[in-house]
mmCIF file as gemmi writes it, N, C-alpha and C atoms, coordinates in Angstrom:
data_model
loop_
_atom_site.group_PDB
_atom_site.id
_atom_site.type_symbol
_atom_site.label_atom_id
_atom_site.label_alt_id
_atom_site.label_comp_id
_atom_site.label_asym_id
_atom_site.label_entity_id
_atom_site.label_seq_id
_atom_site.pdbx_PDB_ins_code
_atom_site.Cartn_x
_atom_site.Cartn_y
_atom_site.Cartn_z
_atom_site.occupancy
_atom_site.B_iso_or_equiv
_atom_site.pdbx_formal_charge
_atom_site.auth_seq_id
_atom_site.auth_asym_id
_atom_site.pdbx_PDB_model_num
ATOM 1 N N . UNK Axp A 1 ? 0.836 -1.167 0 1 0 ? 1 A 1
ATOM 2 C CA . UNK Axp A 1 ? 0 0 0 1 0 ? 1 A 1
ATOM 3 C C . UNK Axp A 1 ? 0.889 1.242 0 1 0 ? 1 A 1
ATOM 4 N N . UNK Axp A 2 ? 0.303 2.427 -0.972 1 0 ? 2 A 1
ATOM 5 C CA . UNK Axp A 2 ? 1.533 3.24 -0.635 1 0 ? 2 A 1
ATOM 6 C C . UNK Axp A 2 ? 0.839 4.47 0.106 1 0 ? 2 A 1
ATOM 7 N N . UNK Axp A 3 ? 1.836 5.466 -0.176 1 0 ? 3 A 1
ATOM 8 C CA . UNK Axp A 3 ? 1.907 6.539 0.932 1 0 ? 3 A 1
ATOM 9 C C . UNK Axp A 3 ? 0.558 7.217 0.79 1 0 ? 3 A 1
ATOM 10 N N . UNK Axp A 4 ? -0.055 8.033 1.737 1 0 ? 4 A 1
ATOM 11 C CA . UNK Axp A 4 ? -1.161 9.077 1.137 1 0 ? 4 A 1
ATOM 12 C C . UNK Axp A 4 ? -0.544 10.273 1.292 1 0 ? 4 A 1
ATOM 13 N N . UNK Axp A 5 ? -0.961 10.373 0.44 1 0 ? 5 A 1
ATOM 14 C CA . UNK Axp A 5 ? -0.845 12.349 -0.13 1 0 ? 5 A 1
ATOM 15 C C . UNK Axp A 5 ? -0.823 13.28 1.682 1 0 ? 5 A 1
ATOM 16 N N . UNK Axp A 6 ? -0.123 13.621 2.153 1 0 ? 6 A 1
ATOM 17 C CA . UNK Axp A 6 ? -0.367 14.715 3.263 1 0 ? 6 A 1
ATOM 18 C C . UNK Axp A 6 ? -0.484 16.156 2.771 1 0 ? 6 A 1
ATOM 19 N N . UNK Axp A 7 ? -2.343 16.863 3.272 1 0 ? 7 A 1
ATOM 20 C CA . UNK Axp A 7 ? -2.104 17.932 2.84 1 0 ? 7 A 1
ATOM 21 C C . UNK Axp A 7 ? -2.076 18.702 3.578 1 0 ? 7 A 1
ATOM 22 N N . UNK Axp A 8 ? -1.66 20.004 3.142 1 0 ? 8 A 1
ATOM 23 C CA . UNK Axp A 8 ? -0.908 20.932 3.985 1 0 ? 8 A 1
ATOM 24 C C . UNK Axp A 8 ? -1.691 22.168 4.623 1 0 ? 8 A 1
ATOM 25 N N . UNK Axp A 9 ? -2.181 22.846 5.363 1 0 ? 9 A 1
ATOM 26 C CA . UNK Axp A 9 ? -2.736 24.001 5.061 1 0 ? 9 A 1
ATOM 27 C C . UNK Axp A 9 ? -1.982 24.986 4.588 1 0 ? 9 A 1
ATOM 28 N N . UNK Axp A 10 ? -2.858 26.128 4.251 1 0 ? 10 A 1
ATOM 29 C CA . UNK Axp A 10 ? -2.176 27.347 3.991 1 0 ? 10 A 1
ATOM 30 C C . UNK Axp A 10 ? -1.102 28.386 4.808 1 0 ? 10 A 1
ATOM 31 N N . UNK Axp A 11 ? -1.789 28.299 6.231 1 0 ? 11 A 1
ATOM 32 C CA . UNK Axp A 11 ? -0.68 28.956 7.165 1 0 ? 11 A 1
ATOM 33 C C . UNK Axp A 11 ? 0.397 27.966 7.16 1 0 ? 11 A 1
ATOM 34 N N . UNK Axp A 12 ? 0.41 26.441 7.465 1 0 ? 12 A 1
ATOM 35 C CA . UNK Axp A 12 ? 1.526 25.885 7.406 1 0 ? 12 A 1
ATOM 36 C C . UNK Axp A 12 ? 2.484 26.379 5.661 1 0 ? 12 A 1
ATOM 37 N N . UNK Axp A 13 ? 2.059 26.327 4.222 1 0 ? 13 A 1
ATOM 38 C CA . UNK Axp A 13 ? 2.708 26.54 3.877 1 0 ? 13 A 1
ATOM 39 C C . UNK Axp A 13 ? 3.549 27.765 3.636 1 0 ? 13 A 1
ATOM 40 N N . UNK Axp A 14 ? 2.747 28.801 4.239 1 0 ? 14 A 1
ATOM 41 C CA . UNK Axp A 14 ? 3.356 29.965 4.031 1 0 ? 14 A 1
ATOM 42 C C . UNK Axp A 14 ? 4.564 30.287 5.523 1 0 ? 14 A 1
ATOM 43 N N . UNK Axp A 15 ? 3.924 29.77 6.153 1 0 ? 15 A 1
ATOM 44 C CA . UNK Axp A 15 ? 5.294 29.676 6.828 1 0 ? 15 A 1
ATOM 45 C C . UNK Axp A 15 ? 6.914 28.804 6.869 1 0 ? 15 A 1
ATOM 46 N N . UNK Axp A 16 ? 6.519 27.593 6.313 1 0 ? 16 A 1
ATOM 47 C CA . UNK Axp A 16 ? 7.773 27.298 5.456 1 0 ? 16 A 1
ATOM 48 C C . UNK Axp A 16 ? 8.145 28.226 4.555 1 0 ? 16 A 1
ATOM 49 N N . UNK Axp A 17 ? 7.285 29.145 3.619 1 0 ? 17 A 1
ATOM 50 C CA . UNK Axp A 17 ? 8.008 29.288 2.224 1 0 ? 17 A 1
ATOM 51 C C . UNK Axp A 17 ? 8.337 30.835 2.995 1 0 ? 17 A 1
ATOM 52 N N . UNK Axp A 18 ? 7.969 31.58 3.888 1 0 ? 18 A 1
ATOM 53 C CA . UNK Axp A 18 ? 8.38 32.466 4.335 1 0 ? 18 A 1
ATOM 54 C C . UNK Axp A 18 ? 9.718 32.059 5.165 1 0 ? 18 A 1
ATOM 55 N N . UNK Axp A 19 ? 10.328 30.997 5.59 1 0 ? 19 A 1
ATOM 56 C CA . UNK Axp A 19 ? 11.276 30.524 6.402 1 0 ? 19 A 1
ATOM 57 C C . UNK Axp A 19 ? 12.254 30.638 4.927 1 0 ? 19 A 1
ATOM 58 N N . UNK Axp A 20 ? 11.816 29.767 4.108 1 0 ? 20 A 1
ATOM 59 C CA . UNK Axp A 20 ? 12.68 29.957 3.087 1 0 ? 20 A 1
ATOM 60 C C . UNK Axp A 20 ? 13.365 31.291 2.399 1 0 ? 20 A 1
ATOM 61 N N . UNK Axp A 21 ? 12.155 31.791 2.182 1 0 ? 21 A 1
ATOM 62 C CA . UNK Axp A 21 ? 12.423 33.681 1.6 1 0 ? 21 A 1
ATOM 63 C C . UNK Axp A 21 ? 13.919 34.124 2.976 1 0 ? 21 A 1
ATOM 64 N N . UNK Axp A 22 ? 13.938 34.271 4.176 1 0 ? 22 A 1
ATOM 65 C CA . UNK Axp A 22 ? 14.562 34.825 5.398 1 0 ? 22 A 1
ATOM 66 C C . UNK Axp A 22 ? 16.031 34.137 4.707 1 0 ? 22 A 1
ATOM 67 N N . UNK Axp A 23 ? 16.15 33.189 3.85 1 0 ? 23 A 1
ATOM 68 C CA . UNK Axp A 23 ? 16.936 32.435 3.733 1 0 ? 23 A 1
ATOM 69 C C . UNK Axp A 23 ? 18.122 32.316 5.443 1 0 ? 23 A 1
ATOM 70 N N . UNK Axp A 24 ? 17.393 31.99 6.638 1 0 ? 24 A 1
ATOM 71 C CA . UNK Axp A 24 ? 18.686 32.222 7.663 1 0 ? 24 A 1
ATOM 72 C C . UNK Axp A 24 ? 18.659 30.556 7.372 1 0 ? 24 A 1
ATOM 73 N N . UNK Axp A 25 ? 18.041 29.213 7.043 1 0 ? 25 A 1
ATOM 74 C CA . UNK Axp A 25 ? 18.854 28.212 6.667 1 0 ? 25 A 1
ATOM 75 C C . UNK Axp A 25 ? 18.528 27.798 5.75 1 0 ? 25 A 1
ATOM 76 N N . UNK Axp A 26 ? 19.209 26.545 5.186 1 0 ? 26 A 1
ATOM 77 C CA . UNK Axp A 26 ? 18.724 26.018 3.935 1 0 ? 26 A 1
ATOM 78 C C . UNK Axp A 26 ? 17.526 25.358 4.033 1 0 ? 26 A 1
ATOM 79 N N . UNK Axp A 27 ? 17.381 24.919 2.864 1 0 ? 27 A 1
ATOM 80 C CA . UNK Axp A 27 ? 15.886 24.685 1.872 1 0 ? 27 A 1
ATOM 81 C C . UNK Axp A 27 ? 15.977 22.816 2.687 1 0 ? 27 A 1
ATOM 82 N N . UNK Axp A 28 ? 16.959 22.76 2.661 1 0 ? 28 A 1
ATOM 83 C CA . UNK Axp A 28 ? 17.106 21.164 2.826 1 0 ? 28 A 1
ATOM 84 C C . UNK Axp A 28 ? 16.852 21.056 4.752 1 0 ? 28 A 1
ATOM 85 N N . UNK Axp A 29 ? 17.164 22.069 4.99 1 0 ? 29 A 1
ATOM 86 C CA . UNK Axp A 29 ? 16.795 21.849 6.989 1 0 ? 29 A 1
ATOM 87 C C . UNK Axp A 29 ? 15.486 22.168 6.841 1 0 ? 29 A 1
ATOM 88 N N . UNK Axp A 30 ? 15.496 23.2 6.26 1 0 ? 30 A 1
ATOM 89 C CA . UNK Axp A 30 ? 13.807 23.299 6.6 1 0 ? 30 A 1
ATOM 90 C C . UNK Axp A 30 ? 13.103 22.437 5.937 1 0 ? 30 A 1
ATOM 91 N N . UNK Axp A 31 ? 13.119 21.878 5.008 1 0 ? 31 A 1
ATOM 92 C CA . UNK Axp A 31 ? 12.428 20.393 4.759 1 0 ? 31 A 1
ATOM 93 C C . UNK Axp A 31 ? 12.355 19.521 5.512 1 0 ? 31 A 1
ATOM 94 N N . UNK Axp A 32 ? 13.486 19.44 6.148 1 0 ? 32 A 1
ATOM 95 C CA . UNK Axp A 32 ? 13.712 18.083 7.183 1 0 ? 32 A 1
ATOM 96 C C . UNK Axp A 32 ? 12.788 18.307 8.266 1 0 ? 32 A 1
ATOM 97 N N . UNK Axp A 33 ? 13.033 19.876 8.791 1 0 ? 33 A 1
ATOM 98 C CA . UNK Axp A 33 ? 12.474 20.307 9.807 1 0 ? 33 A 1
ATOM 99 C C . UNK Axp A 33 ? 11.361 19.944 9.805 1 0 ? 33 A 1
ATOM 100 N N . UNK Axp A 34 ? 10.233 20.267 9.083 1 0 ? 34 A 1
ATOM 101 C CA . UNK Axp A 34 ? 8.903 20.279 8.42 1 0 ? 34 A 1
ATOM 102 C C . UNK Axp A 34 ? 8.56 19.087 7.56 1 0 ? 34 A 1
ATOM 103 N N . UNK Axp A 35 ? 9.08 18.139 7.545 1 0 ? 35 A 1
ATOM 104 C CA . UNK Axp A 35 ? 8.551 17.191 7.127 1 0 ? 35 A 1
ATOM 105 C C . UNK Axp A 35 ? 8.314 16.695 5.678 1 0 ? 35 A 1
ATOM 106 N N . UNK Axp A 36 ? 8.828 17.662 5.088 1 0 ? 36 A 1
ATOM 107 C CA . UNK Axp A 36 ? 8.287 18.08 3.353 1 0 ? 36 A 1
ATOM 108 C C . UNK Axp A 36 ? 9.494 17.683 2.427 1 0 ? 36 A 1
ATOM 109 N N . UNK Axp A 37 ? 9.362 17.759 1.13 1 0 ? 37 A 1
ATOM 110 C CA . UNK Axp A 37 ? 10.184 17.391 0.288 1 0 ? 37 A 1
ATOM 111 C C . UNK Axp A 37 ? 11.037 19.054 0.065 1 0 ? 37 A 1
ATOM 112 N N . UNK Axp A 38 ? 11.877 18.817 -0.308 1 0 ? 38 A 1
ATOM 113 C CA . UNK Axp A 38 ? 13.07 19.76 -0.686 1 0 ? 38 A 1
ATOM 114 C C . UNK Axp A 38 ? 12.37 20.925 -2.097 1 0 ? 38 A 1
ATOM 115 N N . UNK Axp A 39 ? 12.353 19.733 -2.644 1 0 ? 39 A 1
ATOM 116 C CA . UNK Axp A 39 ? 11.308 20.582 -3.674 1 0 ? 39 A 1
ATOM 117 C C . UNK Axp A 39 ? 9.729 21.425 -3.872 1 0 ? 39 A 1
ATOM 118 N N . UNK Axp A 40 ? 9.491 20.457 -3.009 1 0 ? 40 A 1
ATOM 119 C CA . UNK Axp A 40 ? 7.683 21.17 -2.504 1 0 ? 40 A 1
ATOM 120 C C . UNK Axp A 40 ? 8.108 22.848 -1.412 1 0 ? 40 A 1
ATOM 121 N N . UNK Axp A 41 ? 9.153 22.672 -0.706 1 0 ? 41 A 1
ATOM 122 C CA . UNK Axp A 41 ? 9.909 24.226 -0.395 1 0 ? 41 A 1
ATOM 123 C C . UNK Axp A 41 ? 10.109 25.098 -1.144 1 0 ? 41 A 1
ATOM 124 N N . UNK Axp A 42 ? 10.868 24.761 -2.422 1 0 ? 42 A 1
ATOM 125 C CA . UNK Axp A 42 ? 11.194 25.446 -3.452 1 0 ? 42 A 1
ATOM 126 C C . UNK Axp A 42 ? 9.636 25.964 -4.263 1 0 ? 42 A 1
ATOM 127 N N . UNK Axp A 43 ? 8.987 25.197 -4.404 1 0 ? 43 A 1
ATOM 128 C CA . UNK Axp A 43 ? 7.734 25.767 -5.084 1 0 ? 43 A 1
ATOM 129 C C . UNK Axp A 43 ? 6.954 26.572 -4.18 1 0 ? 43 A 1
ATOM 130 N N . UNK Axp A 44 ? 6.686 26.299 -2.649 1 0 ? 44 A 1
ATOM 131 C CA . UNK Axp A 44 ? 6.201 27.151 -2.054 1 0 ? 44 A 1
ATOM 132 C C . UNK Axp A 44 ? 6.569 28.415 -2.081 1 0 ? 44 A 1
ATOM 133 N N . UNK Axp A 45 ? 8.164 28.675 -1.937 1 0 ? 45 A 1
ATOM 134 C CA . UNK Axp A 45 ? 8.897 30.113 -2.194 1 0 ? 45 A 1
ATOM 135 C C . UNK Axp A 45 ? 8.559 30.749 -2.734 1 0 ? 45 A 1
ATOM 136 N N . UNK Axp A 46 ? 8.513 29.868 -4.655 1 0 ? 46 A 1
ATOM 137 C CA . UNK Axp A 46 ? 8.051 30.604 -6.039 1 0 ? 46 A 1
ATOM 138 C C . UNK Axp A 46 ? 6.703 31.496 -5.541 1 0 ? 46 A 1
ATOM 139 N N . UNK Axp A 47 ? 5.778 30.486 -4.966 1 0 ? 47 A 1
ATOM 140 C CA . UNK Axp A 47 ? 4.643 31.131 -4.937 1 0 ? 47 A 1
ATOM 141 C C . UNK Axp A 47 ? 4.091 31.994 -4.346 1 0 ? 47 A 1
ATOM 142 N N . UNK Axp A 48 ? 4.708 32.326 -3.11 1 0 ? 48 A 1
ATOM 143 C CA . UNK Axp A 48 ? 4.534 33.525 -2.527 1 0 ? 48 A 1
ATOM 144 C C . UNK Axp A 48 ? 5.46 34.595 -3.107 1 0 ? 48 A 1
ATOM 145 N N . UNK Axp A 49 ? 6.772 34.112 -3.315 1 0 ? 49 A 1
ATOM 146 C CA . UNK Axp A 49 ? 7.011 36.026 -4.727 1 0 ? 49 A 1
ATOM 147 C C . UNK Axp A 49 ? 6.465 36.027 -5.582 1 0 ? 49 A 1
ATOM 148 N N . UNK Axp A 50 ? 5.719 34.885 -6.466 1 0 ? 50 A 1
ATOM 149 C CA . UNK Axp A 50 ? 4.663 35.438 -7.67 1 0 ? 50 A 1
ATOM 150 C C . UNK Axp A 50 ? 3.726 36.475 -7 1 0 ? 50 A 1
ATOM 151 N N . UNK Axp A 51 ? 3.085 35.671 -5.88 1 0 ? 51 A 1
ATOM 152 C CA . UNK Axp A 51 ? 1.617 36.365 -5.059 1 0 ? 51 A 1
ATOM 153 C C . UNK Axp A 51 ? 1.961 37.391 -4.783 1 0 ? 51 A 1
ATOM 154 N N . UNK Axp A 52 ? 3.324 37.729 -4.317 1 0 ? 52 A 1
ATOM 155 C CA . UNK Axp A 52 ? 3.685 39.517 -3.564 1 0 ? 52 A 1
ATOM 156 C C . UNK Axp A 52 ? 3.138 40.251 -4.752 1 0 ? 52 A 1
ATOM 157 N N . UNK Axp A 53 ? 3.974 39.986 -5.418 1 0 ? 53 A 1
ATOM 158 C CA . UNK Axp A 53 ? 3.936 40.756 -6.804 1 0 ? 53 A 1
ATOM 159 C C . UNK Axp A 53 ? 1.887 41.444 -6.637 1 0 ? 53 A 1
ATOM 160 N N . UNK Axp A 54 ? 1.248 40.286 -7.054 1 0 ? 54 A 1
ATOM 161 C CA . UNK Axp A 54 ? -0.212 40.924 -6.916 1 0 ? 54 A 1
ATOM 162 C C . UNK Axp A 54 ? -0.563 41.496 -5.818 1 0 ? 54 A 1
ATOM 163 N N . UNK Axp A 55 ? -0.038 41.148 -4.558 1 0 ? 55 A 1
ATOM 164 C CA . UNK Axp A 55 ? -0.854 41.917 -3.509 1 0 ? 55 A 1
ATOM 165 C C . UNK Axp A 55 ? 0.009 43.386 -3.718 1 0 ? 55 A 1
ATOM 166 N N . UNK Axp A 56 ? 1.101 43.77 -4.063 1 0 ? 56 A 1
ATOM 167 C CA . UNK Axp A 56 ? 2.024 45.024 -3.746 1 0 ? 56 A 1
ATOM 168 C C . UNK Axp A 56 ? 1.839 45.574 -5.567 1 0 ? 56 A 1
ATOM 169 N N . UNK Axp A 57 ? 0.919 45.497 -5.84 1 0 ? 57 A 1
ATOM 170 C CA . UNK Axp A 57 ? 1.081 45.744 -7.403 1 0 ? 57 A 1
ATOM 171 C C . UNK Axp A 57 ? 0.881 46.805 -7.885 1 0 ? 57 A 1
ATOM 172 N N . UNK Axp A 58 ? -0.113 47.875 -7.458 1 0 ? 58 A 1
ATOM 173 C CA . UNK Axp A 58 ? -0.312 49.26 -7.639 1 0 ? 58 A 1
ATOM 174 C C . UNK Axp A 58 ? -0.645 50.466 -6.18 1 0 ? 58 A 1
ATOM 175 N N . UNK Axp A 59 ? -0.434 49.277 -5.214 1 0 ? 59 A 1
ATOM 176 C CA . UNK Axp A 59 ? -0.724 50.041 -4.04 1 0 ? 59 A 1
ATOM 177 C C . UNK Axp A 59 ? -1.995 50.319 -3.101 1 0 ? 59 A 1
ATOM 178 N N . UNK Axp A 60 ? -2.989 50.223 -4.34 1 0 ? 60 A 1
ATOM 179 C CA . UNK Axp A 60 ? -4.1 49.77 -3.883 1 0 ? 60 A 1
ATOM 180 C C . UNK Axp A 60 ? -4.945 48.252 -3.687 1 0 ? 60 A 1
ATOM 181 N N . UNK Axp A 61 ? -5.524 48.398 -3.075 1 0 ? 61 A 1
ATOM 182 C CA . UNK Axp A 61 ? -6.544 47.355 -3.193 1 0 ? 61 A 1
ATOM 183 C C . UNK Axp A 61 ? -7.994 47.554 -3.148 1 0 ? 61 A 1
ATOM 184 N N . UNK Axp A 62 ? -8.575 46.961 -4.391 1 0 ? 62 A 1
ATOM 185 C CA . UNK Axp A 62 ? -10.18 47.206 -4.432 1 0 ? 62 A 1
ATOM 186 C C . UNK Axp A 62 ? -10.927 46.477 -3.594 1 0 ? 62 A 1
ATOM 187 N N . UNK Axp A 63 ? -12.214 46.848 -3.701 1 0 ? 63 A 1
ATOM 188 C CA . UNK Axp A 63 ? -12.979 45.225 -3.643 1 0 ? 63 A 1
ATOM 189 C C . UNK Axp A 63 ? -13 43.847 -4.321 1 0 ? 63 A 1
ATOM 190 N N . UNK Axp A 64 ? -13.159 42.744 -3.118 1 0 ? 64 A 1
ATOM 191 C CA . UNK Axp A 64 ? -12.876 41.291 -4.558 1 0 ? 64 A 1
ATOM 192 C C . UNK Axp A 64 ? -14.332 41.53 -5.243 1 0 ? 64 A 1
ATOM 193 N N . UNK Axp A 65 ? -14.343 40.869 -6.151 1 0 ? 65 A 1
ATOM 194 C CA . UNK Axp A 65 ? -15.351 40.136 -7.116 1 0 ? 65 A 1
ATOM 195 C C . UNK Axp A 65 ? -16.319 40.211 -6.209 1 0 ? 65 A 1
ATOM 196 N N . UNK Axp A 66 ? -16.336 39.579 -5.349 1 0 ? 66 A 1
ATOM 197 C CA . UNK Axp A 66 ? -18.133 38.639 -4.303 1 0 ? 66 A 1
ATOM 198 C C . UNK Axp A 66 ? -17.728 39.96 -3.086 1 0 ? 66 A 1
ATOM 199 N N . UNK Axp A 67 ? -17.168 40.552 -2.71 1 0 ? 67 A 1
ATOM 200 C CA . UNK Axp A 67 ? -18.089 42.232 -1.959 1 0 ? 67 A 1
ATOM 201 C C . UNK Axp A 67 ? -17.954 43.018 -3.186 1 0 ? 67 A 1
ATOM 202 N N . UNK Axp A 68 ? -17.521 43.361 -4.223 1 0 ? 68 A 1
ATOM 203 C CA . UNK Axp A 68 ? -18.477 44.293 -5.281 1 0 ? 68 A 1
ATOM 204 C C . UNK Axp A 68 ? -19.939 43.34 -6.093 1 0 ? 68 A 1
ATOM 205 N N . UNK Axp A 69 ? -20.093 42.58 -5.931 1 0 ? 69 A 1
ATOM 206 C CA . UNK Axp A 69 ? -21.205 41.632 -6.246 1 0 ? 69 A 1
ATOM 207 C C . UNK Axp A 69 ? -22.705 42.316 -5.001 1 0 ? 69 A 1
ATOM 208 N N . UNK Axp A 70 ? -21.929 42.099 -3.832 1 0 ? 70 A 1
ATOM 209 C CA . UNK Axp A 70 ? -23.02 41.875 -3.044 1 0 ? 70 A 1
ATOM 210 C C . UNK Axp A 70 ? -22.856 43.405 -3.079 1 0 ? 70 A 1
ATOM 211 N N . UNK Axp A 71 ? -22.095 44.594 -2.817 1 0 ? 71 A 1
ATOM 212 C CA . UNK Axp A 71 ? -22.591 45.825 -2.787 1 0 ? 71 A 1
ATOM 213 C C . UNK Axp A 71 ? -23.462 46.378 -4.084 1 0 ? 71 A 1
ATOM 214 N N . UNK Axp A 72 ? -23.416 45.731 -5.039 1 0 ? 72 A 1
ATOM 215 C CA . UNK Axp A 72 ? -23.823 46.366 -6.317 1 0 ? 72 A 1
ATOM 216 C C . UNK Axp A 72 ? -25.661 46.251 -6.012 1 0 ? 72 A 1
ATOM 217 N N . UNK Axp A 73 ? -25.752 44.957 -5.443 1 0 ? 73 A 1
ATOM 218 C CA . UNK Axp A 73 ? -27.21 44.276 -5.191 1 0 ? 73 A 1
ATOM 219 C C . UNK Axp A 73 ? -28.014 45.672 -4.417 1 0 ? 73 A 1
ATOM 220 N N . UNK Axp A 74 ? -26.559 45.756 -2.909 1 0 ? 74 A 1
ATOM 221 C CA . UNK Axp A 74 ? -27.457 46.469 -2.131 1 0 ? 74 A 1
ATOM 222 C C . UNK Axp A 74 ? -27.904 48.014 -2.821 1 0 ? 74 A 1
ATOM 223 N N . UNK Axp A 75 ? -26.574 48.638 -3.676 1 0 ? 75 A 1
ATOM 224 C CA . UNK Axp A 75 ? -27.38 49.929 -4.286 1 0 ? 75 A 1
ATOM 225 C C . UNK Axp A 75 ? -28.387 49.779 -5.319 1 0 ? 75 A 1
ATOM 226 N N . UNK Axp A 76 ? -28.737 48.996 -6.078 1 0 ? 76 A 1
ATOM 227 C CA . UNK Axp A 76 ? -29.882 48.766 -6.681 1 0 ? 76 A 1
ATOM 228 C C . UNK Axp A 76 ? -30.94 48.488 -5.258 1 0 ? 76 A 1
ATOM 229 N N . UNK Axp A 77 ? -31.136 48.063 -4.767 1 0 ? 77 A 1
ATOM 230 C CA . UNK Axp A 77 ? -31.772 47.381 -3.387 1 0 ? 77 A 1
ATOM 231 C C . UNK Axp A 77 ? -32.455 49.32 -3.163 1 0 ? 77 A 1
ATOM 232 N N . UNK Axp A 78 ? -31.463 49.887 -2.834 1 0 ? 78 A 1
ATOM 233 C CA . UNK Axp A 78 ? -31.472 51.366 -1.894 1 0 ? 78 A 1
ATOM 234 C C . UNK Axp A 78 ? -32.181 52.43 -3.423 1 0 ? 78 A 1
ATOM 235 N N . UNK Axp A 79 ? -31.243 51.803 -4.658 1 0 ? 79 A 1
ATOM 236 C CA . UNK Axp A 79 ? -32.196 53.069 -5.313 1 0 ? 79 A 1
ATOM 237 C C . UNK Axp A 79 ? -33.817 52.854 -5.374 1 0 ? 79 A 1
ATOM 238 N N . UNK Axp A 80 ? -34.123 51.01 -5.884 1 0 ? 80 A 1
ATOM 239 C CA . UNK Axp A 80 ? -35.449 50.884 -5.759 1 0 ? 80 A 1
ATOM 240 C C . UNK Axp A 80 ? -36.237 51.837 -4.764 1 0 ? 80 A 1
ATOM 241 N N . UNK Axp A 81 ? -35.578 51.754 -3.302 1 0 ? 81 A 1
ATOM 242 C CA . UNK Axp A 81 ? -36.481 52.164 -2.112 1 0 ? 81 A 1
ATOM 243 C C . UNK Axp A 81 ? -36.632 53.655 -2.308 1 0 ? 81 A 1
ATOM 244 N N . UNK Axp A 82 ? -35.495 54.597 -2.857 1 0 ? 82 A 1
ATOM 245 C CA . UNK Axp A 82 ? -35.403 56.016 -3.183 1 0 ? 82 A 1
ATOM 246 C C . UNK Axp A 82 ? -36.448 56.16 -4.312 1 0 ? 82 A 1
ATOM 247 N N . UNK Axp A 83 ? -36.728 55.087 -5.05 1 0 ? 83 A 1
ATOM 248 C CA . UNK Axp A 83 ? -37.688 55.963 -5.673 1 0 ? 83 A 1
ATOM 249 C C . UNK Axp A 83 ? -39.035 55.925 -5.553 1 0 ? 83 A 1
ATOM 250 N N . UNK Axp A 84 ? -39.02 54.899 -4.734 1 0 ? 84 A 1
ATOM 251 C CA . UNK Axp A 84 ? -40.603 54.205 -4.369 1 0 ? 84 A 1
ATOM 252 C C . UNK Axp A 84 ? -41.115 55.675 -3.042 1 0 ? 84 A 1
ATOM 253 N N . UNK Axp A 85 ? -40.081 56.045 -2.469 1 0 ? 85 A 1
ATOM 254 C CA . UNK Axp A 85 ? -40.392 56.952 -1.619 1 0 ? 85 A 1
ATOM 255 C C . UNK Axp A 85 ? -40.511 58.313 -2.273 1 0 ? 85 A 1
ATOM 256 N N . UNK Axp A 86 ? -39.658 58.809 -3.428 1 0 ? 86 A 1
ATOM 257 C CA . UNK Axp A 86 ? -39.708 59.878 -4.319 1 0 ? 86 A 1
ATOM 258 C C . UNK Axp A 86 ? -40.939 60.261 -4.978 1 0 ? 86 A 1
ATOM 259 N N . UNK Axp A 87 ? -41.465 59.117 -5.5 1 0 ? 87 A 1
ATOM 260 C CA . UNK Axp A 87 ? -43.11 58.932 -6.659 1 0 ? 87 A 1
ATOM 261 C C . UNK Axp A 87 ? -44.331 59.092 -4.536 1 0 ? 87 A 1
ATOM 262 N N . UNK Axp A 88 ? -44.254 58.255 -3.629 1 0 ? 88 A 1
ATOM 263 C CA . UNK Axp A 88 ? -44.751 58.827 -2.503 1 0 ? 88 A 1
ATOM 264 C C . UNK Axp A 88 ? -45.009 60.1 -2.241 1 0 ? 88 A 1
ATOM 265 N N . UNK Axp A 89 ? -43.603 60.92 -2.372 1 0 ? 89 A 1
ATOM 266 C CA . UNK Axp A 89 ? -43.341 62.258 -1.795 1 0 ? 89 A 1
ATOM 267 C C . UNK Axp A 89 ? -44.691 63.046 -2.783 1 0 ? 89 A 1
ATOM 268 N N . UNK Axp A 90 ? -44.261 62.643 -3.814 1 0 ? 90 A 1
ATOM 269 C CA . UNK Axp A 90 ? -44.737 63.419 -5.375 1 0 ? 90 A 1
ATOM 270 C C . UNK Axp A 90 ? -46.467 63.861 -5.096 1 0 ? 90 A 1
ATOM 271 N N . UNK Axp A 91 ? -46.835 62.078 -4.689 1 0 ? 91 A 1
ATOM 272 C CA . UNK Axp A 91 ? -48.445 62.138 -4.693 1 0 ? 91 A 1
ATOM 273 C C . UNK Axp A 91 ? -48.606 62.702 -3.524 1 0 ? 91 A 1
ATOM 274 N N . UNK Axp A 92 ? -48.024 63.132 -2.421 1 0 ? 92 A 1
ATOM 275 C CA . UNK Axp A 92 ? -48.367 63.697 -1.619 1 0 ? 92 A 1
ATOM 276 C C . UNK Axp A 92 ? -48.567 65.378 -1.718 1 0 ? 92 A 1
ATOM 277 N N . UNK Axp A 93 ? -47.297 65.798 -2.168 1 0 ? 93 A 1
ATOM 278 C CA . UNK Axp A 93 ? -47.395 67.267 -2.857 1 0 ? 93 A 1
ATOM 279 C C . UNK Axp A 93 ? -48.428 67.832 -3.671 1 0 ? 93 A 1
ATOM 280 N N . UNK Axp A 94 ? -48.749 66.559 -4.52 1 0 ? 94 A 1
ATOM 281 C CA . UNK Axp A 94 ? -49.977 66.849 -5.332 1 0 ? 94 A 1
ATOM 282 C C . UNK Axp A 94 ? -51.218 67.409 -4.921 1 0 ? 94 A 1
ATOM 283 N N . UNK Axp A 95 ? -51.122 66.313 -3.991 1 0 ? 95 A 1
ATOM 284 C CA . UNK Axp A 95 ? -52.835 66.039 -3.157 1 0 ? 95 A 1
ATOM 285 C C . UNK Axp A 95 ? -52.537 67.606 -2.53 1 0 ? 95 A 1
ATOM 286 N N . UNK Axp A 96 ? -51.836 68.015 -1.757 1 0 ? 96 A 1
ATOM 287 C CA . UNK Axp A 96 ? -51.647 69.242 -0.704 1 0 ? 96 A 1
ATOM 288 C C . UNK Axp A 96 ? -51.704 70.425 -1.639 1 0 ? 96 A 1
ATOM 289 N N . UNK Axp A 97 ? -51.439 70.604 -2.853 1 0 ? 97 A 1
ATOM 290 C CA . UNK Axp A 97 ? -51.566 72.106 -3.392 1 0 ? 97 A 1
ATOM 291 C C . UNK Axp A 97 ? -52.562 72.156 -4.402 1 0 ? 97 A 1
């Protein structure tokens, strides 16, 4: 029977591949250390300087995708109610003059 796959979480890998980035030891202790292959270190590394790159990329940060999704809902949501109260206001003015 062979091995199963061990998976990793995310804080665990980013703290190897951040151990790695510090470079204070090698790729090969901290594998040992951690349990992991030599190479699965090396790819973790890659992937957090690809990722810097996007999080540090123009300085800002927007909204993701799913909170500009759900805010878009709520201002349609708020204009509906602005106008349902606006055409209200209207027939009321009417009636009074």
């Amino acid at each position: 029977m062979g091995k199963k796959r061990k998976i990793h979480s995310a804080t665990f890998k980013a703290k190897v591949a951040l151990a790695a980035v510090k470079e204070l030891e090698t790729v090969s202790v901290l594998a040992s250390r951690h349990g992991v292959h030599p190479t699965q270190v090396h790819l973790w590394k890659k992937q957090l300087l690809e990722g810097a790159e996007e999080i540090f990329g123009d300085g800002r940060r927007g909204p993701s995708k799913a909170e500009d999704g759900c805010s878009t809902a709520e201002l349609y949501e708020q204009i509906g109610r602005l106008k349902m109260e606006l055409e209200w206001l209207k027939k009321k003015a009417d009636g009074v003059g």
